[in-house]
mmCIF entry with sequence, helices, sheets and N, C-alpha, C, O atoms, coordinates in Angstrom:
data_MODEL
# 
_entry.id   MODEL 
# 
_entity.id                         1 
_entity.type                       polymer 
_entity.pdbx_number_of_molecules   1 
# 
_entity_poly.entity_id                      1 
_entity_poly.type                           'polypeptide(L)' 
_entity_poly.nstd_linkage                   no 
_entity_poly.nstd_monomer                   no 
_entity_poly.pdbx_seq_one_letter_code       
;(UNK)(UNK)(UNK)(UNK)(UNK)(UNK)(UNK)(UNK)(UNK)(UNK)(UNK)(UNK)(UNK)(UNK)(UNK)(UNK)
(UNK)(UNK)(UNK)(UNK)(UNK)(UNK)(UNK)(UNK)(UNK)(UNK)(UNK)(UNK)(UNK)(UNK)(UNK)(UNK)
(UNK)(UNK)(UNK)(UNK)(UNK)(UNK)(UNK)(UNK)(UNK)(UNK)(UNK)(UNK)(UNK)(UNK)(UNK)(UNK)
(UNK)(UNK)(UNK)(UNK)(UNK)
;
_entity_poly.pdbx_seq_one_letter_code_can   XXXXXXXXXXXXXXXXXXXXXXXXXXXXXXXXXXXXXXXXXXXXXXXXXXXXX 
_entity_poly.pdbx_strand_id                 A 
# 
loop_
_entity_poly_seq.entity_id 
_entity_poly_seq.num 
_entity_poly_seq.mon_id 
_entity_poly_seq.hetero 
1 1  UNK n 
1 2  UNK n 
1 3  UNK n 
1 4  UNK n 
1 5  UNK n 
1 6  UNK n 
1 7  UNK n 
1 8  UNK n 
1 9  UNK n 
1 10 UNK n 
1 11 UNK n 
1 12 UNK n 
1 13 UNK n 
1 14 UNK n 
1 15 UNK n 
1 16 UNK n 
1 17 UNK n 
1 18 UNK n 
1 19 UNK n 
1 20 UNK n 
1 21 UNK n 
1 22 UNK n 
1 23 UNK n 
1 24 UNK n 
1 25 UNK n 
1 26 UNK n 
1 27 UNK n 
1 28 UNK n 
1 29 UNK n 
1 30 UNK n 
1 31 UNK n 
1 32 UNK n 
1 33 UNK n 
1 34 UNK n 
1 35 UNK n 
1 36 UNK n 
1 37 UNK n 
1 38 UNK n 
1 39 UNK n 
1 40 UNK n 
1 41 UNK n 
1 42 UNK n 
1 43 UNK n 
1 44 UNK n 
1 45 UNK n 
1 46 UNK n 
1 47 UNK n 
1 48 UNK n 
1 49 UNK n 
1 50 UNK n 
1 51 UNK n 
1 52 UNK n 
1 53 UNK n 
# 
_struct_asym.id          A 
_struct_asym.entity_id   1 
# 
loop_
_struct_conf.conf_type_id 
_struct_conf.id 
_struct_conf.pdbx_PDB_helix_id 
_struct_conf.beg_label_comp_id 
_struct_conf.beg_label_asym_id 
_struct_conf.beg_label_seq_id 
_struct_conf.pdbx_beg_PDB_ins_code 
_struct_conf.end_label_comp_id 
_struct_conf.end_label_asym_id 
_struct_conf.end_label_seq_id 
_struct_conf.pdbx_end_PDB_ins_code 
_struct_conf.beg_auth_comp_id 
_struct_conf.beg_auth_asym_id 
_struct_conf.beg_auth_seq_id 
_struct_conf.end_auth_comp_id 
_struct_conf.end_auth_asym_id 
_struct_conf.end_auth_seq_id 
_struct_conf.pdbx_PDB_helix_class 
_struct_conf.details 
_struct_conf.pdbx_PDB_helix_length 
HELX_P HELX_P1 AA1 UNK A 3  ? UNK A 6  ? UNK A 3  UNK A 6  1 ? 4  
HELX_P HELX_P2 AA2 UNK A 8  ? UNK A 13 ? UNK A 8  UNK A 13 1 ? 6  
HELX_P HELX_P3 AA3 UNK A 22 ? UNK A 25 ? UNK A 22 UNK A 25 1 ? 4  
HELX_P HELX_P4 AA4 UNK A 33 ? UNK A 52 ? UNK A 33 UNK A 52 1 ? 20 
# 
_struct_conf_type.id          HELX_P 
_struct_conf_type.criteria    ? 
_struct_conf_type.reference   ? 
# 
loop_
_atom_site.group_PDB 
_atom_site.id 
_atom_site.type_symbol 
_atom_site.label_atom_id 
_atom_site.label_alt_id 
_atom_site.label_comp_id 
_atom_site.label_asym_id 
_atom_site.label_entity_id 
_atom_site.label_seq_id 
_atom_site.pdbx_PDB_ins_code 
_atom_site.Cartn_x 
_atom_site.Cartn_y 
_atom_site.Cartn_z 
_atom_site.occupancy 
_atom_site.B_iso_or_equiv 
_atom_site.pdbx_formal_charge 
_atom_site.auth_seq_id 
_atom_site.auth_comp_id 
_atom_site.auth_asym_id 
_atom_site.auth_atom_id 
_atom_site.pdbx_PDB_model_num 
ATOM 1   N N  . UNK A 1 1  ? -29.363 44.686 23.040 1.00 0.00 ? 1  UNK A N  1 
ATOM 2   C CA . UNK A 1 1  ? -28.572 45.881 23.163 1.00 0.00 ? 1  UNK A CA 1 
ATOM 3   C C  . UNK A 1 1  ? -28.530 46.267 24.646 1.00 0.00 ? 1  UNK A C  1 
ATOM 4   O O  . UNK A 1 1  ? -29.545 46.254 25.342 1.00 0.00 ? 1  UNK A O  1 
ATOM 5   N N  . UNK A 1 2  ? -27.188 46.648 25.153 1.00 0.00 ? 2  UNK A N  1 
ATOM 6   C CA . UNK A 1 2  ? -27.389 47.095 26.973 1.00 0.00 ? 2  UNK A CA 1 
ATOM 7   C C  . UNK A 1 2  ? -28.152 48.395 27.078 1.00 0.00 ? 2  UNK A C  1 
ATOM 8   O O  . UNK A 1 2  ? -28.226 49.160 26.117 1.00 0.00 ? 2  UNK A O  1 
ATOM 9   N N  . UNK A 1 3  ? -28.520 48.558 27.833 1.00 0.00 ? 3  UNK A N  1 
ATOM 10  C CA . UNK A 1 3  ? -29.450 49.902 28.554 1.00 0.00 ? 3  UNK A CA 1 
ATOM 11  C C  . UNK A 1 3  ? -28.611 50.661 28.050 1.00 0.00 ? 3  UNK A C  1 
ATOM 12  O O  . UNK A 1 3  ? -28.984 51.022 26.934 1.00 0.00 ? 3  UNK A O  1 
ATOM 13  N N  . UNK A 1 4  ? -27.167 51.281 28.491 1.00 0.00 ? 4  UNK A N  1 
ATOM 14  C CA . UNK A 1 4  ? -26.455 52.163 28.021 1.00 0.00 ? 4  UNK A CA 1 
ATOM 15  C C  . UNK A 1 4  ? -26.352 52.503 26.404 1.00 0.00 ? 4  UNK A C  1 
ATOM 16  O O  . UNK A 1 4  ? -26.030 53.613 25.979 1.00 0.00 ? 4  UNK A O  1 
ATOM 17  N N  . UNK A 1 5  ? -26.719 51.228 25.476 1.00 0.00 ? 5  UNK A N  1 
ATOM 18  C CA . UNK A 1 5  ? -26.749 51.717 24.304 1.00 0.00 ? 5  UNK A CA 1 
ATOM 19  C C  . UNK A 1 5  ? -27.989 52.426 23.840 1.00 0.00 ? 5  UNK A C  1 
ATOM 20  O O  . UNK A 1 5  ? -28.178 53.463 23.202 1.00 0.00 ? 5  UNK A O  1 
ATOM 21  N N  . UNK A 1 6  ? -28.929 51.331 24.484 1.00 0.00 ? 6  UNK A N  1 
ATOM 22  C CA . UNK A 1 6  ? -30.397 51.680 24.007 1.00 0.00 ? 6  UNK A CA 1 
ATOM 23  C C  . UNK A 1 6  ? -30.763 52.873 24.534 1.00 0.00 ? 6  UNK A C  1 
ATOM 24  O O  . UNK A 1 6  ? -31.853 53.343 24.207 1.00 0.00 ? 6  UNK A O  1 
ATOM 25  N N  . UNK A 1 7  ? -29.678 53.760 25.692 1.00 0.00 ? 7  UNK A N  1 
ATOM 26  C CA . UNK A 1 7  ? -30.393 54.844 25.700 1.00 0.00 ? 7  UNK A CA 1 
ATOM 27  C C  . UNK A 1 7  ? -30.157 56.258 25.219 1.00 0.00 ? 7  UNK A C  1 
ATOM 28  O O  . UNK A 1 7  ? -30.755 57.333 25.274 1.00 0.00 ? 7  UNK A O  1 
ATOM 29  N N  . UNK A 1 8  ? -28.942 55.754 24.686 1.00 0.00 ? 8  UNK A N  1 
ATOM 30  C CA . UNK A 1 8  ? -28.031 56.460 24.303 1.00 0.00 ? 8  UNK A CA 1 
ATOM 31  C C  . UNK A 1 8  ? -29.065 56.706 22.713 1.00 0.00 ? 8  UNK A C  1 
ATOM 32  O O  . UNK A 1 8  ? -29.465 57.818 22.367 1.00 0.00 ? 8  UNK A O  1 
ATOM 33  N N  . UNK A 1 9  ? -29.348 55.370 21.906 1.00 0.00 ? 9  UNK A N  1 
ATOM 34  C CA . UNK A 1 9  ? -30.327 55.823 20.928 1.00 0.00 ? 9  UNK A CA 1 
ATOM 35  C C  . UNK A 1 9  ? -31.363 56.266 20.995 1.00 0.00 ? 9  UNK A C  1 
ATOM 36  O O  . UNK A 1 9  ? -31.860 56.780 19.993 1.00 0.00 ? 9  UNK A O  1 
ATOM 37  N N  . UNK A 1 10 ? -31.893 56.229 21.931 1.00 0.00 ? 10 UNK A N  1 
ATOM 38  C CA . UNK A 1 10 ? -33.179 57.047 22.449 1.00 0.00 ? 10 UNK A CA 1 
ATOM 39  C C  . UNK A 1 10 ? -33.064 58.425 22.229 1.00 0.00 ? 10 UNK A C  1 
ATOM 40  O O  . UNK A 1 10 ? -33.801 59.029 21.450 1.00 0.00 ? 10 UNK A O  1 
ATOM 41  N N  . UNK A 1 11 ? -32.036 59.029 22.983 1.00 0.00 ? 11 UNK A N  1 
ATOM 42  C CA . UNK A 1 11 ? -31.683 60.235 23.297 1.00 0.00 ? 11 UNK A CA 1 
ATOM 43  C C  . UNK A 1 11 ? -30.977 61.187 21.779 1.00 0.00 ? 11 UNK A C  1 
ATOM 44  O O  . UNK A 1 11 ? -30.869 62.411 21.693 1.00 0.00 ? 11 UNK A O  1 
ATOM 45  N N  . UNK A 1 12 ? -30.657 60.332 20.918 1.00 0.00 ? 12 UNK A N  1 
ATOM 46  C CA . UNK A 1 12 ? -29.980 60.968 19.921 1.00 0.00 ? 12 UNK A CA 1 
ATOM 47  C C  . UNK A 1 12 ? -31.310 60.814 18.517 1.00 0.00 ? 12 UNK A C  1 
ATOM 48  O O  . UNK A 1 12 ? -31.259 61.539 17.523 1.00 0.00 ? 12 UNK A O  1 
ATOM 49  N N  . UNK A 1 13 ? -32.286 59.868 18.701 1.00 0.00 ? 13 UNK A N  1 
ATOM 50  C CA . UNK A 1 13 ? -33.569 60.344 18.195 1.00 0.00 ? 13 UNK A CA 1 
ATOM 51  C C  . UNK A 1 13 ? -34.290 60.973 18.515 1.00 0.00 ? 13 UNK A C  1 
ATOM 52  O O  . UNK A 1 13 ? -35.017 61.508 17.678 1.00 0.00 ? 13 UNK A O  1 
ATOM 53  N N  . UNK A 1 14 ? -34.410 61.160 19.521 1.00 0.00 ? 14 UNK A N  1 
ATOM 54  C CA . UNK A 1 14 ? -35.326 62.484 20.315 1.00 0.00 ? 14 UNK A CA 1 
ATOM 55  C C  . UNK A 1 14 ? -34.612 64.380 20.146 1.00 0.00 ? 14 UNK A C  1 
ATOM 56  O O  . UNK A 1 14 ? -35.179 65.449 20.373 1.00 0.00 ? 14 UNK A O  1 
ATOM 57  N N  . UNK A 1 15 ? -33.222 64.086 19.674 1.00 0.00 ? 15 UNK A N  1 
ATOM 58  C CA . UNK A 1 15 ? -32.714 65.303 19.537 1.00 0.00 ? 15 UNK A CA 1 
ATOM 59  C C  . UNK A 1 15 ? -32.709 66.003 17.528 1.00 0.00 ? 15 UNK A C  1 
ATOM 60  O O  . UNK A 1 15 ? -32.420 66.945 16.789 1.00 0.00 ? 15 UNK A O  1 
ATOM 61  N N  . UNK A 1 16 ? -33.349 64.445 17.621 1.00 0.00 ? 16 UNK A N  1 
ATOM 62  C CA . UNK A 1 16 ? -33.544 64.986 15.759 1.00 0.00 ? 16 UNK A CA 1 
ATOM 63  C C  . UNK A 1 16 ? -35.040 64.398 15.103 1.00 0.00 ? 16 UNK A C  1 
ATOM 64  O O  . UNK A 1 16 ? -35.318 63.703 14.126 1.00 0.00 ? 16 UNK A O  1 
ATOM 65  N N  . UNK A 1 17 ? -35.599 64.868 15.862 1.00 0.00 ? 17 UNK A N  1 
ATOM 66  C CA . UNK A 1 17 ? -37.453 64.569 15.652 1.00 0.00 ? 17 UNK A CA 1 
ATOM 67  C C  . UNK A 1 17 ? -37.756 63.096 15.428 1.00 0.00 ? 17 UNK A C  1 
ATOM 68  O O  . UNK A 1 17 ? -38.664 62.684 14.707 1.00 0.00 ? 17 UNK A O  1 
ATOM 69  N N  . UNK A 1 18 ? -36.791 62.242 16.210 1.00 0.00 ? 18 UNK A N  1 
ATOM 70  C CA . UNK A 1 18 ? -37.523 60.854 16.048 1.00 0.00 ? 18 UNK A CA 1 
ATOM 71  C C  . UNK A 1 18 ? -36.382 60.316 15.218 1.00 0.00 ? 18 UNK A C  1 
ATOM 72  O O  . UNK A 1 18 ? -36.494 59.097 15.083 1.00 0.00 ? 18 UNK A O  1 
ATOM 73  N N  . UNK A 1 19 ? -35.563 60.706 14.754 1.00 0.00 ? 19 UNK A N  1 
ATOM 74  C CA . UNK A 1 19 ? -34.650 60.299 13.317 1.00 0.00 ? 19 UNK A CA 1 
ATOM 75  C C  . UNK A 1 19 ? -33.261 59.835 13.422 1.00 0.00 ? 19 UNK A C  1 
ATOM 76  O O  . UNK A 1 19 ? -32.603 60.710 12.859 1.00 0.00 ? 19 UNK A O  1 
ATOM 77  N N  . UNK A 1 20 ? -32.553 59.014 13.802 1.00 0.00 ? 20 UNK A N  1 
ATOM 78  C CA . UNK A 1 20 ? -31.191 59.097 13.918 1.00 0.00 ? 20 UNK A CA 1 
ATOM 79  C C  . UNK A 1 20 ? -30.541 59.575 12.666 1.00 0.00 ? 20 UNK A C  1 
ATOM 80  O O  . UNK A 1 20 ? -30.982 59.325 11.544 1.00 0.00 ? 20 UNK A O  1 
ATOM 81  N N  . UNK A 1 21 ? -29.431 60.301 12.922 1.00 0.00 ? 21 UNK A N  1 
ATOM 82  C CA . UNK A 1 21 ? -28.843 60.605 11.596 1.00 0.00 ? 21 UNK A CA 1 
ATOM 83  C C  . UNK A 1 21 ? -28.039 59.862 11.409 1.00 0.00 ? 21 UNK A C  1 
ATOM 84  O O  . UNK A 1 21 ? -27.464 59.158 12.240 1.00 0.00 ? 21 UNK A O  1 
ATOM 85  N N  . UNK A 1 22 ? -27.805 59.945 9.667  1.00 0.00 ? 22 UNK A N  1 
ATOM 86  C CA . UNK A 1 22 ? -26.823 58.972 9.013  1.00 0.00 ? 22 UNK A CA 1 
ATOM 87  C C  . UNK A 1 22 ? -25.132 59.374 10.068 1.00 0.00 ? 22 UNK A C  1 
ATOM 88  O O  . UNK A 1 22 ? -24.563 58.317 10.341 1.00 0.00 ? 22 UNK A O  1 
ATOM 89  N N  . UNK A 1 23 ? -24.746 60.017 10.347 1.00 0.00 ? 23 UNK A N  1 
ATOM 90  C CA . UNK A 1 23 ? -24.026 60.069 10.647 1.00 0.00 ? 23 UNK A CA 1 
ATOM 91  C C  . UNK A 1 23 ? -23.992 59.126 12.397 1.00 0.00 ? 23 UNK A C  1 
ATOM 92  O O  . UNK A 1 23 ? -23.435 58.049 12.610 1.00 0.00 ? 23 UNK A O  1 
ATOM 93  N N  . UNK A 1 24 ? -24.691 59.887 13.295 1.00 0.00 ? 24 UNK A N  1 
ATOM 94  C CA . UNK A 1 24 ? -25.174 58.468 14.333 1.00 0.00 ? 24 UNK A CA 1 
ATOM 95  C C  . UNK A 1 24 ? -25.169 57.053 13.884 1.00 0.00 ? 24 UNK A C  1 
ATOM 96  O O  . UNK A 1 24 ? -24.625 56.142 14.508 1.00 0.00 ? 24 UNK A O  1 
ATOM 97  N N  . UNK A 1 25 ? -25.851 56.917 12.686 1.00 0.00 ? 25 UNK A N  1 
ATOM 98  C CA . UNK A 1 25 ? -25.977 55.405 12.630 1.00 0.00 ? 25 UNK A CA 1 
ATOM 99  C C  . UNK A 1 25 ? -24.656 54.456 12.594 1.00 0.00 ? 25 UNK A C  1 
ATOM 100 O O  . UNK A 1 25 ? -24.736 53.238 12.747 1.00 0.00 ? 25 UNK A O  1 
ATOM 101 N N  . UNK A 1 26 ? -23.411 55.156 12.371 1.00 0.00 ? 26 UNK A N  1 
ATOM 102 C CA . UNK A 1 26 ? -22.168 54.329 12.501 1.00 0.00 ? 26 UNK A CA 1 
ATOM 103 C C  . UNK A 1 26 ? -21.834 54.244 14.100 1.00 0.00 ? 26 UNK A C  1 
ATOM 104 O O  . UNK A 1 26 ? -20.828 53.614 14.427 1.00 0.00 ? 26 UNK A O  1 
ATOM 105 N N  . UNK A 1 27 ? -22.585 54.812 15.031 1.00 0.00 ? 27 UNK A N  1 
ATOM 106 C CA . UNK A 1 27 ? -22.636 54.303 16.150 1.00 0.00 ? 27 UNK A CA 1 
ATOM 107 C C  . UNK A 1 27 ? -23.210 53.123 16.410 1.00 0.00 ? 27 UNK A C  1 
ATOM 108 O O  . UNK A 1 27 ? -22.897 52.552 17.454 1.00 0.00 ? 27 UNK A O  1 
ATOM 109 N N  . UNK A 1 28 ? -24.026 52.612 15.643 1.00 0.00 ? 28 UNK A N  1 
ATOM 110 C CA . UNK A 1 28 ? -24.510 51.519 16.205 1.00 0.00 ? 28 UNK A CA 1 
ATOM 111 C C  . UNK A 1 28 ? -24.796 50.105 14.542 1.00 0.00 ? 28 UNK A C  1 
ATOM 112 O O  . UNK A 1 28 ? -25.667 49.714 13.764 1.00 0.00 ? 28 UNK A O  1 
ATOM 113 N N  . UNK A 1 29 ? -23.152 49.871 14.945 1.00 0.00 ? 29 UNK A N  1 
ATOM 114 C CA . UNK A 1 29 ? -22.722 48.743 13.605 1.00 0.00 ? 29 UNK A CA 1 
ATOM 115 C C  . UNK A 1 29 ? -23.360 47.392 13.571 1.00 0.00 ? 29 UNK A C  1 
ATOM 116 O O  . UNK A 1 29 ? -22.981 46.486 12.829 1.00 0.00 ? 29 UNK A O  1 
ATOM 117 N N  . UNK A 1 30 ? -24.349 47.310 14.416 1.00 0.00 ? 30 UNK A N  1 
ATOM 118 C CA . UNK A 1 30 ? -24.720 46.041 14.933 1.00 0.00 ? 30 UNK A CA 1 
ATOM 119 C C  . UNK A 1 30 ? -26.471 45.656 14.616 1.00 0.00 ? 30 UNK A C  1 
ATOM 120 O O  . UNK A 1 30 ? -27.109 44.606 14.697 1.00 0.00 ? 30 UNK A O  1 
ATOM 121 N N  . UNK A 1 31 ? -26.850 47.099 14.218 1.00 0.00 ? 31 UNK A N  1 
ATOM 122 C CA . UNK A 1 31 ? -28.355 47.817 13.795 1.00 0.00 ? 31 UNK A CA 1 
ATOM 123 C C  . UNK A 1 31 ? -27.775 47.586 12.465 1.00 0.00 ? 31 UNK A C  1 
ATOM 124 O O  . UNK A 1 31 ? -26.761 47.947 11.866 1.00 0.00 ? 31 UNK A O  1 
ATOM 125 N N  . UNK A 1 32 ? -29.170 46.581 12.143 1.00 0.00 ? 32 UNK A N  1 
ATOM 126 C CA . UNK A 1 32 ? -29.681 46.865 10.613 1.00 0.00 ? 32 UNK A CA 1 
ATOM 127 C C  . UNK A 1 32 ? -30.298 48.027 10.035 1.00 0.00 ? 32 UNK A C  1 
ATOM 128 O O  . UNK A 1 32 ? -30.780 48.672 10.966 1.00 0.00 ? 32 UNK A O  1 
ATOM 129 N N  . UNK A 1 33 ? -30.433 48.390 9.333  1.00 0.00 ? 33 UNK A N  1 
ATOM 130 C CA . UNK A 1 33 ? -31.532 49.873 8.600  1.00 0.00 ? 33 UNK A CA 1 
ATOM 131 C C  . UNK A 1 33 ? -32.469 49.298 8.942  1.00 0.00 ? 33 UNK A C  1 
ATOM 132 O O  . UNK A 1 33 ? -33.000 49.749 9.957  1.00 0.00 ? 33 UNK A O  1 
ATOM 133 N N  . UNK A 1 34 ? -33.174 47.953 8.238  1.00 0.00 ? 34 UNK A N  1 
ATOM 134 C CA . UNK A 1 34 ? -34.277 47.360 8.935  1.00 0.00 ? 34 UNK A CA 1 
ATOM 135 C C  . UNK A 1 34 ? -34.529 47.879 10.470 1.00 0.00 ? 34 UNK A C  1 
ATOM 136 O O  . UNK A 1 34 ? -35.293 48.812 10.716 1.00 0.00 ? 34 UNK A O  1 
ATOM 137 N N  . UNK A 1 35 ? -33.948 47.313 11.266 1.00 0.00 ? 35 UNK A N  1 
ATOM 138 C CA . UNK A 1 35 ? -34.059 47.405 12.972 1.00 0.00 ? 35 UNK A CA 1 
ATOM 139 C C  . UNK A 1 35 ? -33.697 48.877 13.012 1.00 0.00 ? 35 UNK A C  1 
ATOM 140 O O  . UNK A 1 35 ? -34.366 49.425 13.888 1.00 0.00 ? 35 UNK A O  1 
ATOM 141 N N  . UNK A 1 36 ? -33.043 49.558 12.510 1.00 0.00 ? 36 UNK A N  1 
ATOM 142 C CA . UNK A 1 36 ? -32.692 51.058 12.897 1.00 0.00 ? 36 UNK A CA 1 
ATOM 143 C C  . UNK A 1 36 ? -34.368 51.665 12.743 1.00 0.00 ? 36 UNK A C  1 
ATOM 144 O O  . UNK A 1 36 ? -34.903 52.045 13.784 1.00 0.00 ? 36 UNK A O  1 
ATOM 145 N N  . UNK A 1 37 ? -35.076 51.734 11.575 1.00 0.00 ? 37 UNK A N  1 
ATOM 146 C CA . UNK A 1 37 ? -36.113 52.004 10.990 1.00 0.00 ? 37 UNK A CA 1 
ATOM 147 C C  . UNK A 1 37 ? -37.534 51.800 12.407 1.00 0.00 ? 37 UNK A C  1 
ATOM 148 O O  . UNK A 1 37 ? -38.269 52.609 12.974 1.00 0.00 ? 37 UNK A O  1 
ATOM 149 N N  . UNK A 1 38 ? -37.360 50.408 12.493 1.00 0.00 ? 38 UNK A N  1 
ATOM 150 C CA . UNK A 1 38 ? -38.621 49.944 13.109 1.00 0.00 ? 38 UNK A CA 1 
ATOM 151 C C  . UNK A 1 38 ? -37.918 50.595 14.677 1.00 0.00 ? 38 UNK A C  1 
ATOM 152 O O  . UNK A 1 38 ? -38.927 51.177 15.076 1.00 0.00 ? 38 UNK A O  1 
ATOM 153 N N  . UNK A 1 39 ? -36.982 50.820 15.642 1.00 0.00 ? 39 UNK A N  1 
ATOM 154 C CA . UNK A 1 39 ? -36.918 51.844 16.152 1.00 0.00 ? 39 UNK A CA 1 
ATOM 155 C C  . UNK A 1 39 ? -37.218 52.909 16.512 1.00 0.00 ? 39 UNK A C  1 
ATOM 156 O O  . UNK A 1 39 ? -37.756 53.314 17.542 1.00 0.00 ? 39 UNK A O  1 
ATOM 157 N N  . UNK A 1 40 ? -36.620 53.699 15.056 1.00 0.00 ? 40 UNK A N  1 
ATOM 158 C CA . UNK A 1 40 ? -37.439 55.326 15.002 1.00 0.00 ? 40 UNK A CA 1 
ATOM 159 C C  . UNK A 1 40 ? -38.541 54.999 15.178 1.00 0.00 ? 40 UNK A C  1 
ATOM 160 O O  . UNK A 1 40 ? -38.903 55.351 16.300 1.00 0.00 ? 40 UNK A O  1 
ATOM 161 N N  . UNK A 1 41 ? -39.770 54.166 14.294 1.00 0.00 ? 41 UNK A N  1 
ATOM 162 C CA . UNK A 1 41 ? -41.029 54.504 14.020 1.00 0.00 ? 41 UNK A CA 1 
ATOM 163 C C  . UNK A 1 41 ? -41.438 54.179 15.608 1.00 0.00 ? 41 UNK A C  1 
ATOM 164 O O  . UNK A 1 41 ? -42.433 54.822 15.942 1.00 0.00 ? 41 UNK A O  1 
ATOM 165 N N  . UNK A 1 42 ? -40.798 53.175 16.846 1.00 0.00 ? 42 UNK A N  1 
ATOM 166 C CA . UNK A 1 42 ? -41.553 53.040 17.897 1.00 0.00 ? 42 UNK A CA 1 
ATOM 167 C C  . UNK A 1 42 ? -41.291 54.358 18.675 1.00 0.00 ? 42 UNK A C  1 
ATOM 168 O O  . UNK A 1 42 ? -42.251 54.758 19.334 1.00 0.00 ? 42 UNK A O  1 
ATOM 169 N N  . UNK A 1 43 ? -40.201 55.071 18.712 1.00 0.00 ? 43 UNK A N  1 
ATOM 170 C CA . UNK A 1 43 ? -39.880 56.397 19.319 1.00 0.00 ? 43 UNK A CA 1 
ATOM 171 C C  . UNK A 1 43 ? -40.530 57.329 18.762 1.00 0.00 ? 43 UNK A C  1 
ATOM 172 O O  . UNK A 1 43 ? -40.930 58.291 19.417 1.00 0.00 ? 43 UNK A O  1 
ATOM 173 N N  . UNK A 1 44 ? -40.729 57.215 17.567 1.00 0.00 ? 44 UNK A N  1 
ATOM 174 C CA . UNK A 1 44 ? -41.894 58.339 17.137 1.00 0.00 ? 44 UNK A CA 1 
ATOM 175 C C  . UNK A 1 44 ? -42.806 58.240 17.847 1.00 0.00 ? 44 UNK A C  1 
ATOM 176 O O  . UNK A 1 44 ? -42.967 58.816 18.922 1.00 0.00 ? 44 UNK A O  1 
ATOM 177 N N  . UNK A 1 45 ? -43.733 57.254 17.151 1.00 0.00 ? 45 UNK A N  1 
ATOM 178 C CA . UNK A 1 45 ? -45.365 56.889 18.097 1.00 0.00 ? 45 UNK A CA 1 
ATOM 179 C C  . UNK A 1 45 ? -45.077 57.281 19.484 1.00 0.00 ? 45 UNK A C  1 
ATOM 180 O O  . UNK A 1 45 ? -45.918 58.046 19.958 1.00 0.00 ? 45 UNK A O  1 
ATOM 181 N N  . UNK A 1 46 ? -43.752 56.835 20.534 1.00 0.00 ? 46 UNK A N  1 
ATOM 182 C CA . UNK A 1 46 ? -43.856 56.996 21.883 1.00 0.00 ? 46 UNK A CA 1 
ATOM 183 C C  . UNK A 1 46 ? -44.259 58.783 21.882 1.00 0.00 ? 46 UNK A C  1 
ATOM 184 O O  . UNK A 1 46 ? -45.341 59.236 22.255 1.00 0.00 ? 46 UNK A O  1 
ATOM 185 N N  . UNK A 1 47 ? -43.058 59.622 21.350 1.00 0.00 ? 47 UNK A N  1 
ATOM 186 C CA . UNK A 1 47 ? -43.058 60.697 21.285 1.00 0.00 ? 47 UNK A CA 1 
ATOM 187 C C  . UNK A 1 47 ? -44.403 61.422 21.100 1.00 0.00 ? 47 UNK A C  1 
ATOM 188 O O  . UNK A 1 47 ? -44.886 62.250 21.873 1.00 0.00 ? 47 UNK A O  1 
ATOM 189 N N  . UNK A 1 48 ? -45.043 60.868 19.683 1.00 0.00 ? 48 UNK A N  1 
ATOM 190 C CA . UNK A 1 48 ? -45.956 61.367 19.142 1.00 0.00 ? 48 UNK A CA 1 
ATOM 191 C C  . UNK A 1 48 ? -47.580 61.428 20.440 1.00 0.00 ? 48 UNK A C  1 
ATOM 192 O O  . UNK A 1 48 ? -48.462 62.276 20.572 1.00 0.00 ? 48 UNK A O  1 
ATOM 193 N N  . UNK A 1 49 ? -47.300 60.005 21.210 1.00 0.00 ? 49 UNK A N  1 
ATOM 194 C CA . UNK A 1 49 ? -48.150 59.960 22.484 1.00 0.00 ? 49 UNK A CA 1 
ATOM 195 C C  . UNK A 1 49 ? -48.001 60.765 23.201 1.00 0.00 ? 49 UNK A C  1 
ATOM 196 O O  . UNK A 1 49 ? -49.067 61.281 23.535 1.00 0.00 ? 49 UNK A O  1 
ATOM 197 N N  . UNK A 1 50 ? -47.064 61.215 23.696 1.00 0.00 ? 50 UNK A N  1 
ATOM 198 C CA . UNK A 1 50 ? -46.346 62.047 24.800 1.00 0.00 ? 50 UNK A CA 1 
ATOM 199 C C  . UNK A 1 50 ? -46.983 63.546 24.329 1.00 0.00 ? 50 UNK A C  1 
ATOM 200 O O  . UNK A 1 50 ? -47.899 64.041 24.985 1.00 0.00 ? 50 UNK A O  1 
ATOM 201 N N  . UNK A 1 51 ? -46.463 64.180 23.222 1.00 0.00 ? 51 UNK A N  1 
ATOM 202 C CA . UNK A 1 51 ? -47.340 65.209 22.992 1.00 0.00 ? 51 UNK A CA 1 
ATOM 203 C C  . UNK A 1 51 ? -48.671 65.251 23.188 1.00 0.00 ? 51 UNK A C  1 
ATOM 204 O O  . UNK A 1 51 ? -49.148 66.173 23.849 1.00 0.00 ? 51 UNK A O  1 
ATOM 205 N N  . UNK A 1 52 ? -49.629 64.063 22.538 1.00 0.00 ? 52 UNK A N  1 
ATOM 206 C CA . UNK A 1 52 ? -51.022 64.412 23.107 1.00 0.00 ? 52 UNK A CA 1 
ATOM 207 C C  . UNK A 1 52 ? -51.341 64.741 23.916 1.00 0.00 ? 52 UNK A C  1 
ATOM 208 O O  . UNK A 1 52 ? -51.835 65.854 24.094 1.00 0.00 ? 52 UNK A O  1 
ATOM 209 N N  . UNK A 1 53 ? -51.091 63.445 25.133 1.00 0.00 ? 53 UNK A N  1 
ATOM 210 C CA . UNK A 1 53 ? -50.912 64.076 26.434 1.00 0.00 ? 53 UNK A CA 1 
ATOM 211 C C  . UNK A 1 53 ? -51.212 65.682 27.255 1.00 0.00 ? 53 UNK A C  1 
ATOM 212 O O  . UNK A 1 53 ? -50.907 65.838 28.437 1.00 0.00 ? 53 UNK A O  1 
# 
């Protein structure tokens, strides 16, 4: 995926607690649910680090 996409999903899970919404996800036709999934859960954990912090 180019930087511009990948950050673009970054930024639109971080604006919904880690979660892309169903509606986002037709942004990115090329993401499995599988790969959409294992995603969130690494942006979570990142997130979830970041708070400890």
């Amino acid at each position: 995926m180019p930087n511009r996409r990948a950050s673009l999903f970054v930024r639109l899970c971080m604006q919904n607690a880690g979660k892309l919404s169903k509606k986002k996800r037709e942004q990115f036709p090329a993401l499995t649910d599988d790969e959409i999934t294992m995603l969130e859960e690494a942006i979570q954990e990142a997130l979830a680090e970041f708070d400890e912090a």
